[in-house]
C-alpha positions in Angstrom: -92.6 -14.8 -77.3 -96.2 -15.1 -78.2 -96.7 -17.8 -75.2 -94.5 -15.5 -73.2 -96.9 -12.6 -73.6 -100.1 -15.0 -73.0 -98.7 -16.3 -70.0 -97.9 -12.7 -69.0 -101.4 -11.7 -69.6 -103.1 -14.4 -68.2 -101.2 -13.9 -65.2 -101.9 -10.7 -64.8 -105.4 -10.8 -65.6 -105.7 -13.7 -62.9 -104.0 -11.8 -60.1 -106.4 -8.6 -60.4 -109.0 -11.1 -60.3 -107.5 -12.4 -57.1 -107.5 -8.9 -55.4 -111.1 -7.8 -56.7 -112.0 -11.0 -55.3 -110.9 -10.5 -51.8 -111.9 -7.1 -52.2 -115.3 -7.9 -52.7 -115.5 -10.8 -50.2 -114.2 -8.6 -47.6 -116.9 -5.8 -48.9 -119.6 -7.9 -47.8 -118.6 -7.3 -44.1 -118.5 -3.6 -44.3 -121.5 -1.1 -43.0 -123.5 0.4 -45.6 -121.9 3.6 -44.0 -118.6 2.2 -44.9 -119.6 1.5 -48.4 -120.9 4.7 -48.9 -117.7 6.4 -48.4 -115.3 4.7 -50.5 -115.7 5.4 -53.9 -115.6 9.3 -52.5 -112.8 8.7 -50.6 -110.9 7.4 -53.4 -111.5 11.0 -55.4 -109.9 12.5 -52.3 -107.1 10.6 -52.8 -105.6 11.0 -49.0 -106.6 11.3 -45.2 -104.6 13.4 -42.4 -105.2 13.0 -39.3 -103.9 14.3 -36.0 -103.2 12.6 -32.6 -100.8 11.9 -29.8 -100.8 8.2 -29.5 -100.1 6.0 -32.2 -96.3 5.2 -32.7 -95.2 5.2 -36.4 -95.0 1.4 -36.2 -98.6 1.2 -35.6 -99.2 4.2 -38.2 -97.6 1.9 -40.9 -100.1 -1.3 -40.1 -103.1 1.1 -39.9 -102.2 2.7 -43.1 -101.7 -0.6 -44.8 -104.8 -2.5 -43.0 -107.0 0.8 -43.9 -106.0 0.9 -47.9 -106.2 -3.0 -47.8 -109.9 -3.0 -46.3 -111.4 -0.2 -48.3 -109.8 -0.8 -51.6 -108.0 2.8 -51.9 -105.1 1.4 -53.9 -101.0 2.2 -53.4 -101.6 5.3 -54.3 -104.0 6.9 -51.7 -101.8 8.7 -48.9 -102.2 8.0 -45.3 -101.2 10.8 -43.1 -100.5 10.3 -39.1 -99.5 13.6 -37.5 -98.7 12.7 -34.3 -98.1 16.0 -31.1 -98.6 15.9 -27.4 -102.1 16.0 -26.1 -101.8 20.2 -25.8 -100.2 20.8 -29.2 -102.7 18.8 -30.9 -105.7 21.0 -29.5 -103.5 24.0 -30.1 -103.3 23.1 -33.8 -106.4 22.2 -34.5 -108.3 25.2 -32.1 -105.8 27.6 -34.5 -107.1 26.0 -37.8 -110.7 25.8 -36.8 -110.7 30.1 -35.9 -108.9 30.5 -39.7 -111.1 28.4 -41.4 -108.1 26.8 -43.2 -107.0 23.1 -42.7 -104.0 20.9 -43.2 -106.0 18.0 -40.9 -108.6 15.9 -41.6 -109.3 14.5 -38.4 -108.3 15.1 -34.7 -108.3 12.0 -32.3 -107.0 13.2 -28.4 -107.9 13.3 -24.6 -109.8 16.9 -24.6 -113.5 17.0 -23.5 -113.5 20.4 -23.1 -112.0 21.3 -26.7 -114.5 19.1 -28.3 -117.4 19.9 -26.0 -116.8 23.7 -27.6 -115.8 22.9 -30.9 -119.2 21.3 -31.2 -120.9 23.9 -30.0 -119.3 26.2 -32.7 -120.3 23.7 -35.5 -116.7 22.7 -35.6 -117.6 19.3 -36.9 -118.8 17.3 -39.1 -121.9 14.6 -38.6 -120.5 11.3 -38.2 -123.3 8.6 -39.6 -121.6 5.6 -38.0 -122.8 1.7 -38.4 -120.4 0.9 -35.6 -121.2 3.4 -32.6 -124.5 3.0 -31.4 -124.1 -0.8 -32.0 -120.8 -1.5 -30.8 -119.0 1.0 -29.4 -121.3 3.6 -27.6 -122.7 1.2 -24.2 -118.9 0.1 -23.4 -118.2 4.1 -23.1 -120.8 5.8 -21.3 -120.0 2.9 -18.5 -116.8 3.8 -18.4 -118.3 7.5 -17.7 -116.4 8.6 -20.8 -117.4 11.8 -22.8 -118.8 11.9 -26.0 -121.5 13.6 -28.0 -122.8 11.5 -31.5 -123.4 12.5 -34.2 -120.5 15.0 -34.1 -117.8 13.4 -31.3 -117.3 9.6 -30.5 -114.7 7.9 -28.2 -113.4 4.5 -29.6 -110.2 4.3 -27.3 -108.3 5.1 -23.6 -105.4 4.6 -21.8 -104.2 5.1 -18.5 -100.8 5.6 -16.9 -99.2 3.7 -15.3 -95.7 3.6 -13.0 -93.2 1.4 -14.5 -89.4 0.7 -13.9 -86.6 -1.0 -14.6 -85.5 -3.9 -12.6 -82.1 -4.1 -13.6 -80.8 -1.0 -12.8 -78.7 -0.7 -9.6 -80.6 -0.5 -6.6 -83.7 -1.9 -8.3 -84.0 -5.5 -8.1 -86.5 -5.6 -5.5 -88.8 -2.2 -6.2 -92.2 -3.0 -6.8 -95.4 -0.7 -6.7 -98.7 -1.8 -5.4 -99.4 2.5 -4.3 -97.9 6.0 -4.8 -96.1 5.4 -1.8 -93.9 2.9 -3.5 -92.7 5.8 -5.6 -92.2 8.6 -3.3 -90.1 6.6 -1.0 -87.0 8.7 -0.5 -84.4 6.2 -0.5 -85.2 6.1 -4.1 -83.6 9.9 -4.7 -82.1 10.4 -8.2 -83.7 7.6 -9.6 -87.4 9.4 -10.4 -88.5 11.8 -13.3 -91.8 13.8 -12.9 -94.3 14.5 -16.0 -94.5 18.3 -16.5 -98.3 18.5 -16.2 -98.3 21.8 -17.9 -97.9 20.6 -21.7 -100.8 17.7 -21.4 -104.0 17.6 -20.7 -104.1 14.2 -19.8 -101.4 14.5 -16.9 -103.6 16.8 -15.5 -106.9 15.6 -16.0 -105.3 12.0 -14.1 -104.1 14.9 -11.3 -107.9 16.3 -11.3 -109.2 13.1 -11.1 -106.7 11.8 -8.1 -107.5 15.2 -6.1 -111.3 14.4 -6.5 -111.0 10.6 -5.3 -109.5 12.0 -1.6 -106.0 11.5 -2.7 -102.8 14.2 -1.3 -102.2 15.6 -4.3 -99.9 18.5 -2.9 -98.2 15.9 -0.2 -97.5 13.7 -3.7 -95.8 16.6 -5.0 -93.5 17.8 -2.6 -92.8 14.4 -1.8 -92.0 13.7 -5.5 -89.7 16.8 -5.0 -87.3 15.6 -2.3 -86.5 12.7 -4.7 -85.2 15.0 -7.0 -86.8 14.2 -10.1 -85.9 15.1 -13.6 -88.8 16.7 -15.3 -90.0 15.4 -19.0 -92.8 15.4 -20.8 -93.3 12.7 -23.8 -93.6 9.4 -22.7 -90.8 7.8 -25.3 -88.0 10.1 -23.7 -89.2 8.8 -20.6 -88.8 5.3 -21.1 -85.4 6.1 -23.0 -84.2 7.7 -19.6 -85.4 4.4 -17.5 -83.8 1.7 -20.1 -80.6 3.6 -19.9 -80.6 3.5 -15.9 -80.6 7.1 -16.0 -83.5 7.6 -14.1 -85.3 3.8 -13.5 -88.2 4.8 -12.0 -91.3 6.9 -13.6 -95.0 7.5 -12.3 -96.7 7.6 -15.2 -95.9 5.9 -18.3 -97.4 4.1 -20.9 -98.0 0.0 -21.0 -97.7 0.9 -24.4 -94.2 2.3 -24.6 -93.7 -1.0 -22.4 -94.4 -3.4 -25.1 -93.1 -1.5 -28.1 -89.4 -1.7 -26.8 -89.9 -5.0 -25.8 -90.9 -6.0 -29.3 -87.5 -4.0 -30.3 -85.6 -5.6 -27.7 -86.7 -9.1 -26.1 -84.2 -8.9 -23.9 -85.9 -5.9 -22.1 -89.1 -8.0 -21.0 -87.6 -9.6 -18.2 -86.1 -6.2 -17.0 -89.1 -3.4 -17.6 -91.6 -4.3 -15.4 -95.3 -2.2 -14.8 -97.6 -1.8 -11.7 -100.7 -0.6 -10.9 -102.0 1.9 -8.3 -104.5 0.6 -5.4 -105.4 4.1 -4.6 -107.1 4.2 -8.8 -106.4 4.5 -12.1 -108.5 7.2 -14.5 -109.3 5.9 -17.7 -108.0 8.6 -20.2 -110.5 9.0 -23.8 -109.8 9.5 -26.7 -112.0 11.8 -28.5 -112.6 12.0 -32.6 -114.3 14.1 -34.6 -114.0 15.1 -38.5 -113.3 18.6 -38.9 -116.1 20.9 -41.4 -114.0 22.6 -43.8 -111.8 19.6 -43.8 -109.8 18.9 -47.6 -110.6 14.7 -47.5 -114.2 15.0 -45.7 -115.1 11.4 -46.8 -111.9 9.7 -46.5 -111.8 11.0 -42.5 -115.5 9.6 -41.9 -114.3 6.0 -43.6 -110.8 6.6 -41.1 -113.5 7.2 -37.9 -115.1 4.1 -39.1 -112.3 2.2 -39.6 -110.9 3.2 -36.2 -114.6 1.7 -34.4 -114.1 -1.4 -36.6 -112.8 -4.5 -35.1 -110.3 -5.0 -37.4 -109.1 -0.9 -36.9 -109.3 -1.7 -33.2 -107.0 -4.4 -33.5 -104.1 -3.0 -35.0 -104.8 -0.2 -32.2 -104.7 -2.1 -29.5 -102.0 -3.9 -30.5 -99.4 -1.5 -31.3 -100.3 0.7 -28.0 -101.5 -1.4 -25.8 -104.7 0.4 -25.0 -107.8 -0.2 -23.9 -111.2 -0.5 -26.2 -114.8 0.0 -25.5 -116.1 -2.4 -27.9 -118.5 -4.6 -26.3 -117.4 -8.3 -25.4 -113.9 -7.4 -27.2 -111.0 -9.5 -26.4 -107.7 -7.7 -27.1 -104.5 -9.3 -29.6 -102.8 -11.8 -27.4 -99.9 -9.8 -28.3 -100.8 -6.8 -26.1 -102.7 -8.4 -23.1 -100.0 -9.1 -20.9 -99.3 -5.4 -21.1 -103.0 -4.3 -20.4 -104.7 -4.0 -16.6 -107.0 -6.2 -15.6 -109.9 -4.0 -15.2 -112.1 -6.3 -13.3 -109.8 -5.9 -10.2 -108.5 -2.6 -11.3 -109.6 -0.3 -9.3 -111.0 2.9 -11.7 -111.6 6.6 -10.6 -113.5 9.1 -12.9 -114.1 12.5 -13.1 -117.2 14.9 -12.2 -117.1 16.8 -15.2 -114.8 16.2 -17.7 -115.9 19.1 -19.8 -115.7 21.4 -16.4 -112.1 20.0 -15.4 -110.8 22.3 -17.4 -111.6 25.4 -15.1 -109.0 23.5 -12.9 -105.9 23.5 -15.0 -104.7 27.1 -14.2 -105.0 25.8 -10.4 -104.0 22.1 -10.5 -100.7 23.8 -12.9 -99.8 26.6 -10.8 -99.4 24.2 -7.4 -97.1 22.0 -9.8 -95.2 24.8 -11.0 -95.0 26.5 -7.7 -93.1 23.0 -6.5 -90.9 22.1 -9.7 -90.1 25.2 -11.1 
């Protein structure tokens, strides 16, 4: 029993040296920011943070990778809230005018909110090692918002149309324009994102309407197909596996490749295009909230997220698209990402601005759906 014990102990004593070990090899890559924030990040004890994007798969491996690279321990709790693009303002807007918050940290598509926010000293300073170095170039070329110290965007996507193949009817659809998905011997087979509950719909509508495009012709012809209106892109994609309705405008590479990993079967039936007359590239904003519970712990999260390695598990469970110079995405998720270099990418005027639209651009889709 003595050896027993012993054994036990030495054990023991040589697996904690194991993990302090790679703890502290992987240390010596961190930023001093990053370094800074840990050991109050730990007193917090947990991070929530709000979004619209990141499936709970992807939630799980950032959770783990997160706790892993900072040394928080089992015990620190990882919360992913994720909403639509307008719920997740609406939340956060509400808790900002109280003063009382159940998030730490708000990632989503919404110049606007966050060019206001800021100028209500919504937010806290973010002293980033990865911004300015990494991150910062690769967006303001992409003519992306932000506004450092206090608002950085470390992420996009952009939607796409997608189908299914083996649905009746299908076999030969592809789509190389908008054309492709207005034709009206495809009736019954279309669904139509209610623009209304995102700001991201709209904002690609916005965008499309400044570039020269029909927008109004899109939508009536959209119409005479007889679309089924939805908003989230997962009941979307359900509706166009099931054959229910096999063809839908804007979607999600993203969704794309998280079914397929559910269901290899699926990757020779789900097939994506891409849009000759553009494509807007859709950032994601973040900022920590002042008043916030786990101040620290969001900062080390906003870090984590410009990282490579937070990038990574990003990128790879949603399929999006980074502004990291020279980055080369997982292999996993680049047969599900544009090519950007022939890609053709529309932008916006004002993204702050484009929100003077939405009562408009919403009222001519409303006026033809509803």
């Amino acid at each position: 029993m003595t050896l027993l014990r012993a054994t036990l102990s030495t054990a023991s004593t040589l697996a904690v040296a194991l993990a302090c070990g790679a703890f502290a090899a992987q240390a010596a890559d961190l930023t001093a920011q990053e370094k800074g924030l840990i050991e109050a990040a730990k007193k917090e004890g947990s991070v929530t943070f709000i979004h619209p994007l990141f499936s709970d798969r992807t939630a799980q491996r950032m959770s783990a990778a997160f706790k892993k690279r900072y040394g928080l321990g089992d015990g620190f709790k990882f919360n992913s809230l994720r909403k639509g693009t307008g719920s997740t303002v609406a939340q956060v807007r509400q808790e900002i005018k109280a003063g009382k918050f159940t998030v730490d940290m708000i990632m989503v598509h919404s110049p606007s909110f966050f060019a206001a926010a800021a100028k209500r000293d919504a937010f806290l300073k973010l002293d980033s090692g990865y911004w300015e170095k990494d991150v910062a170039a690769g967006a303001a070329a992409a003519g992306q918002y932000a506004n450092y110290p206090y608002v950085v965007t470390p992420l996009a996507y952009s939607f796409q149309p997608v189908w299914n193949s083996a649905c009746p009817g299908m076999a030969d659809f592809k789509v190389t324009s908008y054309a492709d998905v207005l034709d009206p011997k495809y009736k019954g087979k279309t669904i139509v994102s209610d623009i209304t509950k995102s700001f991201t719909y709209t904002n690609s509508v916005i965008s499309l309407r400044e570039s020269g495009y029909d927008v109004n012709g899109m939508w009536k012809k959209l119409k005479a197909t007889d679309p089924i209106v939805e908003f989230r892109t997962e009941p979307k994609m359900q509706m166009l596996i099931s054959c229910q309705r096999p063809i839908d405008m804007w979607n999600l590479s993203g969704r794309v490749y998280q079914n397929v990993k559910k269901k290899p079967d699926l990757a020779s039936k789900i097939k994506q295009g891409t849009y000759k007359e553009g494509h807007v590239m859709l950032g994601n904003q973040l900022a920590v909230l002042k008043g916030a519970r786990n101040p620290n712990a969001a900062k080390l999260l906003a870090e984590f997220l410009l990282s490579k390695e937070g990038t990574d598990i990003a990128v790879e469970g949603e399929a999006i698209y980074s502004f990291r110079a020279n980055y080369t995405p997982p292999a996993a998720a680049k047969p599900y990402l544009m090519d950007l270099k022939t890609t053709k990418i529309i932008g916006m005027k004002d993204w702050v601005g484009a929100s003077k639209l939405y009562k408009k651009e919403r009222g001519i889709w409303q006026d033809t759906f509803r």
